[in-house]
C-alpha positions as CSV (number, residue, x, y, z in Angstrom):
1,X,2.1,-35.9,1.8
2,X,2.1,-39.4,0.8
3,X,-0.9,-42.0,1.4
4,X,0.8,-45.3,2.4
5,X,-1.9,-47.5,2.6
6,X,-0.7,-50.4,5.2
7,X,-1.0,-54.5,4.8
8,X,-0.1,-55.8,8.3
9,X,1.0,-59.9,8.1
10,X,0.7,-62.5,10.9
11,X,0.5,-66.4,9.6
12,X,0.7,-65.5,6.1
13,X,-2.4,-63.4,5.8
14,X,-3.1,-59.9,5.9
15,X,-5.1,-58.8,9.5
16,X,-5.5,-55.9,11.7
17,X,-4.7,-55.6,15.4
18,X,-5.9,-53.2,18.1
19,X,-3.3,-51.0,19.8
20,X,-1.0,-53.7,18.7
21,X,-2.7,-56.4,20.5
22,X,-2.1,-59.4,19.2
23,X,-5.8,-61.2,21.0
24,X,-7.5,-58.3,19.2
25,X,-7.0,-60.0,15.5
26,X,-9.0,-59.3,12.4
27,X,-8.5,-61.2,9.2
28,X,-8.7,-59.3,5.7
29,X,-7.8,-62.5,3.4
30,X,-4.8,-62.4,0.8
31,X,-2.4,-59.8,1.2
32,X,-1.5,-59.5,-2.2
33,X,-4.8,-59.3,-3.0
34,X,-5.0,-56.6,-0.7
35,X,-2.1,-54.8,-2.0
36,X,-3.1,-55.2,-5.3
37,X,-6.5,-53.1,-4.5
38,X,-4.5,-50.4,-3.2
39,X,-2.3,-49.7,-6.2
40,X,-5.7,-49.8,-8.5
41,X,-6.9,-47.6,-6.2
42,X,-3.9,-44.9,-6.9
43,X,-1.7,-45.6,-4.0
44,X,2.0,-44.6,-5.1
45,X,3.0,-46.9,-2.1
46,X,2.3,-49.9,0.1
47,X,3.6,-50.3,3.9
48,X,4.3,-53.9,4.9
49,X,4.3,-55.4,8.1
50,X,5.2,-58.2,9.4
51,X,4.2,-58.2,12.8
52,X,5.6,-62.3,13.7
53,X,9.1,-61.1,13.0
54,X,8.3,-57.9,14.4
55,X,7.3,-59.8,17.4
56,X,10.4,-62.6,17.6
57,X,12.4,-61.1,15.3
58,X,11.8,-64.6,13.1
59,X,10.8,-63.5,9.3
60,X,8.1,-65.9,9.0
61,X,6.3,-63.8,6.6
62,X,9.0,-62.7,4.5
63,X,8.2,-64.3,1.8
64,X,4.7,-63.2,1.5
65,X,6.2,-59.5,2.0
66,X,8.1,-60.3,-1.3
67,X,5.1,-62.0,-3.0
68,X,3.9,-58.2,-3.0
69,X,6.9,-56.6,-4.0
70,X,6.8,-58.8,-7.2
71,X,2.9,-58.3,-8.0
72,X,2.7,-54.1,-7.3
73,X,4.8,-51.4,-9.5
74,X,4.9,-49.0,-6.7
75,X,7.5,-48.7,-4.4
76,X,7.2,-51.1,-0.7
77,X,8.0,-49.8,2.5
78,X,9.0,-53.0,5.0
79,X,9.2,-53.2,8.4
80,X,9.1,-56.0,11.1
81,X,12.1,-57.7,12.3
82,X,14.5,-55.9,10.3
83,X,17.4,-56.9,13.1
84,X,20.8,-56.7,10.9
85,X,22.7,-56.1,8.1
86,X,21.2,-59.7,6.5
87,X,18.4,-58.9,6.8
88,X,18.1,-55.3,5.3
89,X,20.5,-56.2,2.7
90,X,18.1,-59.2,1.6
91,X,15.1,-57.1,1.7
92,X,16.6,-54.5,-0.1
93,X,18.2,-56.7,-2.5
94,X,14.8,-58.7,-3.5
95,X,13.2,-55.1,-4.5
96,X,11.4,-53.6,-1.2
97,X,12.2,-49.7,-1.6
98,X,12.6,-48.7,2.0
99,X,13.2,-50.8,5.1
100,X,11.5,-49.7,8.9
101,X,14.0,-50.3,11.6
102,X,12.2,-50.0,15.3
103,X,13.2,-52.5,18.0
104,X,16.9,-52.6,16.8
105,X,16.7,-48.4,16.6
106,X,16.3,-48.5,20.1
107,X,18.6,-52.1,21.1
108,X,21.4,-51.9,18.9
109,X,21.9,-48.1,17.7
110,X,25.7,-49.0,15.6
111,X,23.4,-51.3,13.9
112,X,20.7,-48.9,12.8
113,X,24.3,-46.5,11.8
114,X,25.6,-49.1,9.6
115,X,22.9,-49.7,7.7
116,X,21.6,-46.0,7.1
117,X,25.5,-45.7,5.4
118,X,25.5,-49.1,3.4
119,X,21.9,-48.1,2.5
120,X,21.5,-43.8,2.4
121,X,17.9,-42.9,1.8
122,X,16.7,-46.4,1.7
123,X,16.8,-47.2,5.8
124,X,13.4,-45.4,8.1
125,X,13.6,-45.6,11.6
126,X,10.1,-46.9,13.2
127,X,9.5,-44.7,16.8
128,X,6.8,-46.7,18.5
129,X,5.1,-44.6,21.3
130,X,2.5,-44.7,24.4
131,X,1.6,-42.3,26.7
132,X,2.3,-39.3,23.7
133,X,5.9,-40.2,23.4
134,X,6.7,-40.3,27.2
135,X,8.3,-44.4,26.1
136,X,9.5,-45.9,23.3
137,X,7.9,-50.1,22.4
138,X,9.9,-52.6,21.0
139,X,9.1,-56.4,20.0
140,X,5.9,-56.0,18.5
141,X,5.3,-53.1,21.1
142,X,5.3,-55.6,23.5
143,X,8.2,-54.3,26.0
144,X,9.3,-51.2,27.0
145,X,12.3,-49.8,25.2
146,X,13.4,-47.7,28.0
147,X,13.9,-44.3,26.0
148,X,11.6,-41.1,25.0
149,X,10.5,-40.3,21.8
150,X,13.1,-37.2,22.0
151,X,16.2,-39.3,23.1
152,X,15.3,-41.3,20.1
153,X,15.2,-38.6,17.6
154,X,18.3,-36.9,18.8
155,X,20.4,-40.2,18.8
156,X,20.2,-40.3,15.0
157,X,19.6,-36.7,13.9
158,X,22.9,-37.1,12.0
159,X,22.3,-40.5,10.1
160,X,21.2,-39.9,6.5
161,X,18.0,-41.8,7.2
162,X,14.7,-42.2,4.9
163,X,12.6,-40.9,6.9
164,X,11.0,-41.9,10.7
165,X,7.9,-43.0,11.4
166,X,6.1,-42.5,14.4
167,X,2.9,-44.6,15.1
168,X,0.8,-43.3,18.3
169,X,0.0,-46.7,20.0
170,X,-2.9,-46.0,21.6
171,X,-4.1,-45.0,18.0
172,X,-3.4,-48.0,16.6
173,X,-6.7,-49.1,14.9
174,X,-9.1,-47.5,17.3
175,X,-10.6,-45.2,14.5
176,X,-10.3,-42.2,16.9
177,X,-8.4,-39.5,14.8
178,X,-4.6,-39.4,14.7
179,X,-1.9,-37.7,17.3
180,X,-2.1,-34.3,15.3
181,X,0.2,-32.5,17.6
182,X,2.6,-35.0,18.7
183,X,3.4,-35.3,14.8
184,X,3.7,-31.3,14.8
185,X,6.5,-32.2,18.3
186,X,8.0,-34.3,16.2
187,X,8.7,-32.1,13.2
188,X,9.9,-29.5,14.9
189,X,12.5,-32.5,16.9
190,X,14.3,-34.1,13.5
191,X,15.3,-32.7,10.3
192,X,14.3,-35.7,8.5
193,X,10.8,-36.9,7.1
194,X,8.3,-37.8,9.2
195,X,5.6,-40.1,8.2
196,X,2.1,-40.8,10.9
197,X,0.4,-43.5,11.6
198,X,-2.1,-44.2,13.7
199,X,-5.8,-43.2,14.6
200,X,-7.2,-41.9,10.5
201,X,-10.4,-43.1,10.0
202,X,-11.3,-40.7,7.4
203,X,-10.4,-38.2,4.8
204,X,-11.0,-35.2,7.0
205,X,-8.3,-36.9,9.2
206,X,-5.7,-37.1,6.6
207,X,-6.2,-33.0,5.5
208,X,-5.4,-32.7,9.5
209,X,-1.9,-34.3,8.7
210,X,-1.6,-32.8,5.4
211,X,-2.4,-29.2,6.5
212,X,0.2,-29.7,9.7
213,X,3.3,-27.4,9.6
214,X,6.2,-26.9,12.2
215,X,9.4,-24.5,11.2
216,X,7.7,-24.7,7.7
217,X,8.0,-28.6,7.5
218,X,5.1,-30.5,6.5
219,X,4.6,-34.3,7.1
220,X,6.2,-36.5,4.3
221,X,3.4,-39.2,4.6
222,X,0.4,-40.6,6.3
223,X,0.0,-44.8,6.6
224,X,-3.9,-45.7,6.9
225,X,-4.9,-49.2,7.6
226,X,-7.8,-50.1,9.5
227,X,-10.0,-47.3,7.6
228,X,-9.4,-48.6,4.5
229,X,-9.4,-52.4,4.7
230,X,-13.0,-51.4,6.4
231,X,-14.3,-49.4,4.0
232,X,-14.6,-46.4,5.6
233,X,-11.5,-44.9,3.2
234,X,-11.7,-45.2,-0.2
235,X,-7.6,-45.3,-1.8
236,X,-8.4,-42.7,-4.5
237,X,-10.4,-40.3,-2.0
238,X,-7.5,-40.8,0.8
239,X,-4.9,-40.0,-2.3
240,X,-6.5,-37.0,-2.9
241,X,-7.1,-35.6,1.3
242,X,-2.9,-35.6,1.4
243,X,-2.2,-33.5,-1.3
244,X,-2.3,-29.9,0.0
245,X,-5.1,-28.4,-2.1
246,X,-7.5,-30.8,-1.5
């Protein structure tokens, strides 16, 4: 399993919100900075977010997300306002490795088909849940996207996707463990890879994920945020709690 420490953007800098809220803001400084730390630290990837265009669908921090790209040698996973074919092909032209497509997953699904084609293995769908999967979130998890977590799964089972990843609102920077067996659902609903996020707050946490199986699948990665721009989670020792002998 994969550690993909996260670097969440709003106004240019890298923060934190709670459950997606965006009144619950914390500031952490420079992202690149911040991105920067996690690659020294051993990350073998870095999961932007920019939560303004994720919000509008305006990429007002697209540069910024590209400022990273250029200044880390591991691979970027991007989402936030990923809306059409512009805008995956320029992210995906200016070096980020994967694209997350959530709101436009849900709104505009011959969109999210096109893309997976033009781009096979590069394009993730992001599944954005409350109440354990009961409704999908769109824009910036601010509306209700008016389909389950299972519709969603089964709508592009056949798309040669990246992967999907599945963030547990209620999770979201609360510190309070993550959604150990809606990930195990969800394994057992899609052939492709699933990554978690939402809830880790320490090392034990992320053996949880790593140790998970359904139908002899394991999870394909883990993203951490608030634990480690805290300090609670050191990179290196969060590295170490996915691979499955540690």
């Amino acid at each position: 399993m994969d550690l993909f420490p996260a670097v969440d953007l709003k106004d240019g800098a890298a923060v934190r919100l709670v459950q997606g809220d965006f009144e619950r803001r914390h500031d952490y400084g420079d992202p690149v900075a911040l991105a920067r730390r996690y690659v020294e630290g051993g990350a073998r990837w870095v999961h932007v977010v920019d939560l303004d265009a994720a919000r509008s669908g305006a990429a007002r921090n697209r540069d910024v997300a590209l400022d990273i790209v250029r200044a880390v040698d591991v691979p970027v996973q991007f989402g936030g306002g990923v809306r059409s074919r512009a805008d995956a092909d320029a992210l995906l032209g200016a070096g980020v490795a994967r694209v997350v497509v959530g709101t436009a997953a849900v709104t505009d699904p011959p969109l999210l088909a096109a893309l997976a084609e033009r781009h096979p293995g590069r394009v993730a769908v992001g599944i954005d849940h409350r109440g354990g999967g009961a409704e999908v979130s769109v824009g910036g998890w601010e509306r209700a996207g008016g389909v389950t977590v299972d519709d969603l799964l089964a709508r592009f089972e056949e798309l040669e996707l990246a992967a999907v990843v599945v963030t547990a609102i209620e999770r979201d920077g609360m510190l309070q463990g993550p959604d150990a067996e809606g990930m195990v659902h969800v394994l057992g609903r899609t052939r492709h890879d699933v990554v978690a996020s939402g809830g880790v707050r320490s090392a034990a946490d992320l053996r949880v994920l790593a140790a998970l199986r359904e139908d002899g699948r394991a999870l394909a990665g883990a993203i951490v945020g608030k634990a480690l721009v805290d300090g609670l989670l050191e990179v290196a020792e969060a590295v170490r709690a996915c691979a499955p002998s540690a």
